[in-house]
C-alpha positions in Angstrom: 0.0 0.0 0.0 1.3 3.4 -1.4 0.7 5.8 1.8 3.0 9.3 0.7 1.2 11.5 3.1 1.5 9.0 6.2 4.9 7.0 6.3 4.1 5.8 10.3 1.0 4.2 9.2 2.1 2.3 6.3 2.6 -1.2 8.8 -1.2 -0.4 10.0 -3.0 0.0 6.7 -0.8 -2.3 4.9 -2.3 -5.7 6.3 -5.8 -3.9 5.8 -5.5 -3.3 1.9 -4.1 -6.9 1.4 -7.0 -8.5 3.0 -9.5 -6.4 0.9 -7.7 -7.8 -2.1 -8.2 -11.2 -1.0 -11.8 -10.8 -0.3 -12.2 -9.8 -4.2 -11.0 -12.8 -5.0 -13.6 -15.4 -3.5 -16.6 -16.5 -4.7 -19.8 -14.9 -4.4 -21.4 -17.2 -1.9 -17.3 -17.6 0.0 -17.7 -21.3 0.7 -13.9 -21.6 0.3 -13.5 -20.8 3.7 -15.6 -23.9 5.0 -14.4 -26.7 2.6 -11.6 -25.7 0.6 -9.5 -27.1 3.0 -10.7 -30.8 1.9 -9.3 -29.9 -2.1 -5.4 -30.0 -3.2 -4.7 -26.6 -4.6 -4.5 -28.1 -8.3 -7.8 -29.4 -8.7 -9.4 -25.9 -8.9 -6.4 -24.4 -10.6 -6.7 -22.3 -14.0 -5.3 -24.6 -17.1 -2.6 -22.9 -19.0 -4.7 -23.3 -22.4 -7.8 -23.9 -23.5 -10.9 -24.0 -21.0 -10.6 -22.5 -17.9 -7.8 -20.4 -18.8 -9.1 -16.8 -19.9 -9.5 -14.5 -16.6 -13.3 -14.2 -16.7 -16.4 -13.1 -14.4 -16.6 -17.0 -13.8 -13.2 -18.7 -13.8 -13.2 -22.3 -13.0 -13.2 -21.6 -9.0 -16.1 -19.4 -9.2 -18.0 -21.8 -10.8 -17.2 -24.8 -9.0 -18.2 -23.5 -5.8 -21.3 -21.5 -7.0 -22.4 -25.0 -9.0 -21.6 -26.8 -4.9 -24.0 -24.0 -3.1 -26.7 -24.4 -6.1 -26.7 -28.4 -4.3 -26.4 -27.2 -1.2 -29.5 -25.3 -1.5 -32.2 -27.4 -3.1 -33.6 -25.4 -5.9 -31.6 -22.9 -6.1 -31.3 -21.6 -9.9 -28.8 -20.4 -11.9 -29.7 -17.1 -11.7 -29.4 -17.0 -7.7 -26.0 -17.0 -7.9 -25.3 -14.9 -10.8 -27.6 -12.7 -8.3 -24.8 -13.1 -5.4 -22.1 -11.7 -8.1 -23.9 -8.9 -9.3 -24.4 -8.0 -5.3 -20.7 -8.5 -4.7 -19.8 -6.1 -7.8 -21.9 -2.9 -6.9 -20.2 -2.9 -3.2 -16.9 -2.4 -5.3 -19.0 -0.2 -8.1 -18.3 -2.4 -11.0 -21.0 -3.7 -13.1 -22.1 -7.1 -14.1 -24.2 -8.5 -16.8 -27.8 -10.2 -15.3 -27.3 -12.4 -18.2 -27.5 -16.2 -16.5 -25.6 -17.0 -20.1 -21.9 -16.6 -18.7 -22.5 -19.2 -15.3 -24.4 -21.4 -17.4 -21.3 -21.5 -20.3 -18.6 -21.6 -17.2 -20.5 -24.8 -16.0 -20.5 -26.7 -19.8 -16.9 -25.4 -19.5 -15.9 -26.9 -16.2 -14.0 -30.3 -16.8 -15.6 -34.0 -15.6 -12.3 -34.9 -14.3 -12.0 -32.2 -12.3 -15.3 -32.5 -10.3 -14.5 -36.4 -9.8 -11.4 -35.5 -8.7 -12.8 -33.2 -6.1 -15.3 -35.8 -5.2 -12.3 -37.9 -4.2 -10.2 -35.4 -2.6 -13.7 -34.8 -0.2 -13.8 -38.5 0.6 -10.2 -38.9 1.7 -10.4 -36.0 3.7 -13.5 -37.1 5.5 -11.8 -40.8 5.7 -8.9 -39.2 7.3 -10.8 -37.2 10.0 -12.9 -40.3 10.8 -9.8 -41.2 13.3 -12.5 -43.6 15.6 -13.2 -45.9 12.4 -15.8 -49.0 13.8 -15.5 -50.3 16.6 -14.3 -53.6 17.2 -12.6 -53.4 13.3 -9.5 -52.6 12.7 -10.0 -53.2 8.7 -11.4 -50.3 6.2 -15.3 -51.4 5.9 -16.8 -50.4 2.6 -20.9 -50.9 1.7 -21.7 -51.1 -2.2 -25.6 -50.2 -2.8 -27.6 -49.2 -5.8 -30.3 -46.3 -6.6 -31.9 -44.2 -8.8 -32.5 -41.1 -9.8 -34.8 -38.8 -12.4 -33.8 -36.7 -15.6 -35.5 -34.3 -17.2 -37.6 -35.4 -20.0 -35.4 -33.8 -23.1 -34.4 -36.0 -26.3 -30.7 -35.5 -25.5 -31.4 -37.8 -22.1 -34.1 -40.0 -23.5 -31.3 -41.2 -26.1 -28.9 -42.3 -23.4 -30.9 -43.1 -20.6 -34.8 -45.1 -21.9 -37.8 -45.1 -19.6 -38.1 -47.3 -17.2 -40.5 -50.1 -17.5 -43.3 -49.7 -20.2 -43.6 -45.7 -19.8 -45.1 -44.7 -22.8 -43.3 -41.8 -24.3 -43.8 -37.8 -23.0 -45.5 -39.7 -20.0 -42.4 -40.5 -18.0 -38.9 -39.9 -17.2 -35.4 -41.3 -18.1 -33.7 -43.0 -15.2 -30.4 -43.2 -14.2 -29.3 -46.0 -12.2 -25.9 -45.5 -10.1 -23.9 -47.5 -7.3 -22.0 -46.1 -5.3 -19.2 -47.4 -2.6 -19.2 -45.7 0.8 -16.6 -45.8 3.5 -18.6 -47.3 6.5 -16.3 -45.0 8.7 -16.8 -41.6 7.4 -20.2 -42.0 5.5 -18.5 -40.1 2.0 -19.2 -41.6 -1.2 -15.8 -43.1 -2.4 -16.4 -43.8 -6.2 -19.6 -44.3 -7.9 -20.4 -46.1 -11.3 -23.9 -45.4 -13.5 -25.8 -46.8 -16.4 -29.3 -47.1 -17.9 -31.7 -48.5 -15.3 -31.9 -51.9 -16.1 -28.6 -52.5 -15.3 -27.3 -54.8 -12.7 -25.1 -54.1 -9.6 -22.7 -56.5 -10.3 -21.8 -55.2 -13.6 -21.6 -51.9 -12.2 -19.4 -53.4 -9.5 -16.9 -54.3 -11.8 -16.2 -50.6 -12.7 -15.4 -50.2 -9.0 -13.2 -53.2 -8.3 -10.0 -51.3 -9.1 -11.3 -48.8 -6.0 -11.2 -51.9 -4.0 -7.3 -52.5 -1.7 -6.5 -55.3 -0.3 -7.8 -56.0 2.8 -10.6 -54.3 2.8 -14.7 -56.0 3.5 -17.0 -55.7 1.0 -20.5 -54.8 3.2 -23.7 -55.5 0.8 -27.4 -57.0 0.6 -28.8 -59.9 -1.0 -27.6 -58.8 -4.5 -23.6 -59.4 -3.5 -24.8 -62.7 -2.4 -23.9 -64.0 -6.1 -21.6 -67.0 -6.4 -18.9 -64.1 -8.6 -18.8 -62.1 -6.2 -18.1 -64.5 -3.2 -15.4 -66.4 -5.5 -13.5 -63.2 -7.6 -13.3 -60.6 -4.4 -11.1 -63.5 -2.0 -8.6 -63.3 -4.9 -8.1 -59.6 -4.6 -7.7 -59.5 -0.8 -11.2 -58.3 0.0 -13.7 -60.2 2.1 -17.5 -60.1 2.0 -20.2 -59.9 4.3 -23.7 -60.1 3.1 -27.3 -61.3 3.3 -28.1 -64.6 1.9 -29.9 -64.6 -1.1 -33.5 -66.2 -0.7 -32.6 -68.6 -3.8 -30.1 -70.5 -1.3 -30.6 -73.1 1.3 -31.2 -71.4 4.9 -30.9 -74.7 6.8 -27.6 -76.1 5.3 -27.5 -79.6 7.2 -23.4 -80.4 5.4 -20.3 -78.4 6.0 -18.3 -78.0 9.5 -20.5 -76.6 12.1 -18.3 -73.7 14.2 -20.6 -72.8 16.9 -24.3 -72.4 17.9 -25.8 -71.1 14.4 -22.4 -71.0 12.7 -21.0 -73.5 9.9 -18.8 -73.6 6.9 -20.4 -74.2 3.5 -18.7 -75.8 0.0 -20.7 -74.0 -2.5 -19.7 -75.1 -6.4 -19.4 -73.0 -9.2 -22.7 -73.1 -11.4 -22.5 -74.9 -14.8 -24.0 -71.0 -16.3 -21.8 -68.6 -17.3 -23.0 -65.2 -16.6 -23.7 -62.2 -19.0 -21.1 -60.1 -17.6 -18.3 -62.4 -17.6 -16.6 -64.2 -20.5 -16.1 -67.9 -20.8 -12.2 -67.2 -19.9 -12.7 -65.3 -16.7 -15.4 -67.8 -15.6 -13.4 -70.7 -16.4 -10.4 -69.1 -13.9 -12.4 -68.5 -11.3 -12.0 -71.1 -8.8 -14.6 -74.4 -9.1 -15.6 -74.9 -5.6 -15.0 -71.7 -2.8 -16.0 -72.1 1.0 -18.1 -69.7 2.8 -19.6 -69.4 6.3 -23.0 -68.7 7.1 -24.7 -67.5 10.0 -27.7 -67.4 11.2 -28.6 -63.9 13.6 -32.3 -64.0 15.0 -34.0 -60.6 16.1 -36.1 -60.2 18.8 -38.0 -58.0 19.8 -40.9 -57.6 22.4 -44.5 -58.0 20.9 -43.0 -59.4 17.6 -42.4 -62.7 16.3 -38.6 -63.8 16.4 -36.7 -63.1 13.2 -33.9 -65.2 11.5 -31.8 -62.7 8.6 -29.0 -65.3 7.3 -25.5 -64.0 6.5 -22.7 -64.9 4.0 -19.5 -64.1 4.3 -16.1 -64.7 3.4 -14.4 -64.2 6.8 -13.9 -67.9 8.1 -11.6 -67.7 11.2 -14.0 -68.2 14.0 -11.6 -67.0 16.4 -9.9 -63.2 14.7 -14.0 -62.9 13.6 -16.9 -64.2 15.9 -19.8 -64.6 15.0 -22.1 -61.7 16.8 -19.3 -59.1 15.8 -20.3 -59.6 12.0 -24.1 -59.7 12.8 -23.2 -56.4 14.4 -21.3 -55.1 11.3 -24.0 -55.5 9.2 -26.4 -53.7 11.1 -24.3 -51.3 10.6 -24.9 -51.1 6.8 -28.5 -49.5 7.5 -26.3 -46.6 7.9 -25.4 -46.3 4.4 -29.3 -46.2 3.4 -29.4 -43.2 5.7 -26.5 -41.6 3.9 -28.4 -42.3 0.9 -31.6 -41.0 2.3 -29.7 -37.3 2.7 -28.2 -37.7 -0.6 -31.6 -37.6 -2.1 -33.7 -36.5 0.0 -32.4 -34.0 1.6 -30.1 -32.7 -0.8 -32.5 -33.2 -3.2 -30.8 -35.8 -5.6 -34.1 -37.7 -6.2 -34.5 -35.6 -9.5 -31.9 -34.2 -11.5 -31.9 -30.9 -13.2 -30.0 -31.0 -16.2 -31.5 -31.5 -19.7 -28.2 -33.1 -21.5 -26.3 -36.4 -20.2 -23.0 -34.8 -19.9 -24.1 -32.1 -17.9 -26.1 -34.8 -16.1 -23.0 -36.5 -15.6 -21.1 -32.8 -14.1 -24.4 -32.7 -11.6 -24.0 -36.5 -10.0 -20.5 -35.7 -8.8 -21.1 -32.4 -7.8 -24.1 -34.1 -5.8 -21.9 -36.2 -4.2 -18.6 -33.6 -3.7 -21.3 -31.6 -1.6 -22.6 -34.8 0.5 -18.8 -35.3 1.0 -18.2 -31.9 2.3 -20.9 -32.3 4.7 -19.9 -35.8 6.0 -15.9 -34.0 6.5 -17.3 -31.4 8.7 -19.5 -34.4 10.7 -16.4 -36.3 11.0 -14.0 -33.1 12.2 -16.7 -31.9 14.7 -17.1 -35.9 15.9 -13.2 -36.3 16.3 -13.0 -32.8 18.0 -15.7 -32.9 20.5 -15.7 -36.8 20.5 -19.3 -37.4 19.9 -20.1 -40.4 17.6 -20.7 -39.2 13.8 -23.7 -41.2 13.6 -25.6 -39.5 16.0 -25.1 -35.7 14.4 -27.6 -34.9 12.2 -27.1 -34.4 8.5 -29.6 -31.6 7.7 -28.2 -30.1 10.9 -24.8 -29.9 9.6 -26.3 -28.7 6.5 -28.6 -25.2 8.0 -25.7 -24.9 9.9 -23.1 -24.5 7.3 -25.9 -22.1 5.2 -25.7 -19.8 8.4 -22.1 -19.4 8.7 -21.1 -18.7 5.3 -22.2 -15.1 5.2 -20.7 -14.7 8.5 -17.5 -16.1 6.8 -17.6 -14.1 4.2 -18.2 -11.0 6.2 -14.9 -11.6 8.0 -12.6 -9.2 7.9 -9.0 -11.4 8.9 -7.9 -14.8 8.9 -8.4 -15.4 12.5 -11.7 -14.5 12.7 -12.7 -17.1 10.2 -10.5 -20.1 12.0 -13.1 -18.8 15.4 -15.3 -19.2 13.1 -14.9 -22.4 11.9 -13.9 -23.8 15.4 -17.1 -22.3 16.8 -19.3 -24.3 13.5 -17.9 -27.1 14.9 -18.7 -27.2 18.6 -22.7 -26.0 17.4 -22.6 -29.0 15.0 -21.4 -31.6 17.9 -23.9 -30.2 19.9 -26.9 -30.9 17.5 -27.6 -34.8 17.8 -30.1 -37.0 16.9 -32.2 -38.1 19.3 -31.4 -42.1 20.4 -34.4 -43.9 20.2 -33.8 -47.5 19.7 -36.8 -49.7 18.5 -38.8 -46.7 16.9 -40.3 -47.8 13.7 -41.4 -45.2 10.6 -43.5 -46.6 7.9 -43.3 -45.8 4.4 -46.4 -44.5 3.9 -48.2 -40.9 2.4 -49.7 -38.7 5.0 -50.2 -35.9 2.4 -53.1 -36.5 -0.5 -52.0 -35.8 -4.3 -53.7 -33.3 -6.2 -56.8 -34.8 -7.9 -55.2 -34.1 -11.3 -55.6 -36.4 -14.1 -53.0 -38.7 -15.1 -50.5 -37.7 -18.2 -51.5 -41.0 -20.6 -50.3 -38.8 -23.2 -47.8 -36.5 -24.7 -48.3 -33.3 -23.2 -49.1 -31.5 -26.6 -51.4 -34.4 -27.4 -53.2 -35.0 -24.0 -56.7 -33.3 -23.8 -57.7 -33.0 -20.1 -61.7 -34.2 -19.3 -63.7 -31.7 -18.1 -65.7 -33.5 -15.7 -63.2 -35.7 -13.8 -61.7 -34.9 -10.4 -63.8 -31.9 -10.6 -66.9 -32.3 -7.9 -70.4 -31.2 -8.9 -71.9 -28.1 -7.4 -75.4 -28.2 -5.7 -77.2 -25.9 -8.5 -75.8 -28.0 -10.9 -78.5 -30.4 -12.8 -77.7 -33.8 -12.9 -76.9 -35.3 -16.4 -79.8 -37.0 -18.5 -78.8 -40.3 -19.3 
C-alpha cells in the first residue's frame, strides 16, 4: 500500500488493503472458507490453455463453488447466484451483466475430471478425519448399494438413458441407475459407477473393483450374495459380508459346524456362465469356494422372532466371531441413511440438467457436496468426540448455510479459523435423538392433487372436463 502522506501508518494500513484484495478474490457465496481445506490446490487451478484459462467473471473456481451451493441449496437456480455476483460487484462499483448465459457456459466449461477428482479429494479428507473408524474393526469397511435417480424429459437424455418399465413416451422420465461405494467410517461416497436403469449391480461393480485395496470387507445386501462375487473378491484380498440370497438353502445340514448357528459351507461354481463375464474369466475363477453362514435371530418384544441369514467370506471363528459380524452388518443400515440425505435432503431424487454430460457434471457435484458435509460431521465428531452417527445431517447442512455469510463477512484470517472452530462445537452439539426400536413406515400422509394422469404426450393429452372436478349443488344432474 502506497501511503505518501502517512509514512508511520504504512505497517497499519498495509495488512488492511491486502486482505481487501483477498476478499475480491472469492466467490460470491465464499464457501472456500468452509471446505476448501478438503481440495489440493491443483484441482481448482486455472489450465494454461484452452478451457478455464481466460481471466473471466466466472473462472473455474467461481463456478465450481457457486455450482456446490446451487446443491447445497435445493432449488436454487442459476440465476441466484449470478444474483450473489452482481451484489458482490456494486459494493466495489463495478457492473455485471444479469445475463445467466456466462455461469451457465462456465458450468459446460468446467472439466468431468476435475469435479471427480474433487469428489475424491472430499472422501479422503472425511476418511482421514474419521480417526474412531468402527469399533471392534480394525479393517477399512466399505458398503456397495444401488439407486436411482430422475432426468429431465429432453431428447438428448431420453437417447442415453430409456424409460423405465413400459412408460409410454412424454408420459415418464429417463432414469439413471448409479452404485455407489461408501466408507462405512466416514459416510463419503468413495467412487460411484452409472448406467441405464436396467442394469445390474454386479456389472456396475466391476467398474469399481480397481477402488477396492486389499484388505478391505465388501458390506452389501442380497444382491452381492452372487456366487462371482463371493469367489472373484477373495482373490483380490477383499472379504465379504452379506445377506443370503432367498434362492439358497437357509438350513444347510453339510459343512463343519463352528458354533451355535455358525457352519462352513462348500458352494460349487454353477455350470451357467453369466452375461457379464466371459467364458475365460469364468473358467479361472476357482470351481468350488467355502463360505460361512450365519444365522442372527432378532427379537424383539411384541413381535415374532426373526432369522436374517448371512454370507460371508471371513472364516476364522476366532480373529471374527460370529455376533461381531451380525453387528457389522447392522451397521450397513447406515449407508441407506446416507443415501436417504443424498436424495432427500439434498434433493438428488430428481436431476436438473437437460443433456447427459451435464447430467454427468451434476451427479458428482451431488456427491462432492454430500462429501463436504460428511468432513465437517467427521472433524466436529473427532473434535468434540461425539459419535458421527448420531449428528444430524440436515443439521450440519442449516448450519453451514448460516455461517457462510458470517464467513464471508470476515474481515481477517483469524476471525474465520473462530469461526470455523465455533461451526464445529454447534454441530457436535446438534444430535439426533437415540431412540432404539422406533419404527417409521413408508407410507403418504399428504393426499396428491386430484389431477388427471398424463397418458399422453403433453401437446397431445386433452384433459376431461368433468373428472376430479366435484359437482356443485345448483348444478343439474346429467340426462342419461
Amino acid at each position: 500500500m502506497n501511503t505518501p502522506y502517512f509514512p508511520p501508518w504504512r505497517r497499519t494500513l498495509g495488512p488492511l488493503g491486502r486482505r481487501s484484495t483477498a476478499c475480491r478474490r472469492h466467490s460470491p457465496v465464499d464457501l472456500e472458507s468452509q471446505f476448501a481445506k478438503f481440495l489440493s490446490a491443483a484441482t481448482l487451478a486455472p489450465t494454461e490453455s484452452g478451457p478455464g484459462s481466460r481471466d473471466r467473471d466466472f473462472p473455474l473456481s467461481r463456478v465450481f463453488w457457486g455450482f456446490v451451493w446451487q446443491v447445497l441449496h435445493p432449488g436454487a437456480a442459476c440465476r441466484t447466484v449470478v444474483r450473489q455476483l452482481q451484489a458482490l460487484c456494486e459494493t466495489e462499483t463495478r457492473k455485471l451483466d444479469e445475463s445467466t448465459s456466462a455461469y451457465c457456459q462456465g458450468r459446460q466449461r468446467l472439466p468431468l475430471p476435475r469435479v471427480q477428482q474433487a469428489m475424491r479429494e472430499a472422501a479422503a479428507a472425511a476418511r482421514q478425519h474419521s480417526r474412531a473408524g468402527i469399533p471392534g474393526w480394525n479393517r477399512p469397511v466399505k458398503v456397495a448399494d444401488a439407486s436411482c435417480t430422475r432426468l429431465p424429459d429432453t431428447a438428448e437424455n431420453r437417447a442415453v438413458y430409456p424409460y423405465a418399465g413400459c412408460q409410454r413416451p412424454g408420459c415418464g422420465f429417463p432414469m439413471m441407475k448409479f452404485l455407489g461405494l461408501f466408507c462405512l467410517a466416514s459416510g463419503a461416497i468413495l467412487e460411484v459407477a452409472y448406467d441405464v436403469w436396467k442394469i445390474s449391480e454386479i456389472r456396475l461393480l466391476l467398474r469399481l473393483l480397481a477402488r477396492l485395496q486389499p484388505g478391505d470387507i465388501l458390506l452389501g445386501d442380497r444382491a452381492y450374495c452372487a456366487w462371482f462375487v463371493l469367489a472373484k473378491l477373495p482373490t483380490l484380498g477383499v472379504d465379504v459380508v452379506a445377506r443370503l440370497n432367498a434362492r439358497r438353502l437357509t438350513r444347510p445340514r453339510r459343512g463343519r459346524r463352528l458354533g451355535p448357528n455358525d457352519r462352513l459351507a462348500q458352494w460349487d461354481r454353477p455350470a451357467a456362465c453369466p452375461p457379464y463375464l466371459s467364458i475365460e474369466e469364468w473358467e479361472a475363477l476357482p470351481p468350488t469356494i467355502t463360505v460361512r453362514l450365519i444365522r442372527s435371530r432378532l427379537f424383539r418384544p411384541g413381535l415374532r422372532t426373526e432369522e436374517v441369514w448371512l454370507v460371508t467370506t471371513l472364516l476364522d471363528p476366532v480373529e471374527y466371531p460370529a455376533p461381531d459380524i451380525e453387528r457389522l452388518y447392522l451397521r450397513r443400515w447406515q449407508m441407506e441413511l446416507c443415501l436417504r440425505d443424498l436424495k432427500t435432503t439434498l434433493g438428488m431424487e430428481e436431476l436438473r440438467c437437460r443433456s447427459p454430460a451435464m447430467v454427468h457434471k451434476e451427479l458428482f457435484m451431488f456427491l462432492t457436496a454430500h462429501n463436504f458435509i460428511r468432513g465437517l460431521i467427521a472433524q466436529a465428531a473427532t473434535a468434540h468426540e461425539v459419535s458421527p452417527t448420531r449428528i444430524s445431517f440436515k443439521g450440519t447442512l442449516d448450519t453451514v448455510a448460516s455461517f457462510h455469510d458470517a464467513m464471508r463477512l470476515a474481515t481477517s484470517k483469524r476471525r474465520v479459523r473462530w469461526l470455523h472452530t465455533r461451526m464445529l462445537e454447534i454441530i457436535a452439539r446438534d444430535l439426533v435423538p437415540y431412540r432404539p426400536g422406533r419404527a417409521e413406515p413408508r407410507a403418504v400422509k399428504r393426499r396428491p392433487k386430484p389431477y388427471q394422469r398424463l397418458t399422453k404426450p403433453r401437446r397431445l393429452f386433452r384433459e376431461t372436463a368433468h373428472r376430479a372436478k366435484p359437482r356443485s349443488k345448483d348444478q343439474a344432474p346429467r340426462l342419461s
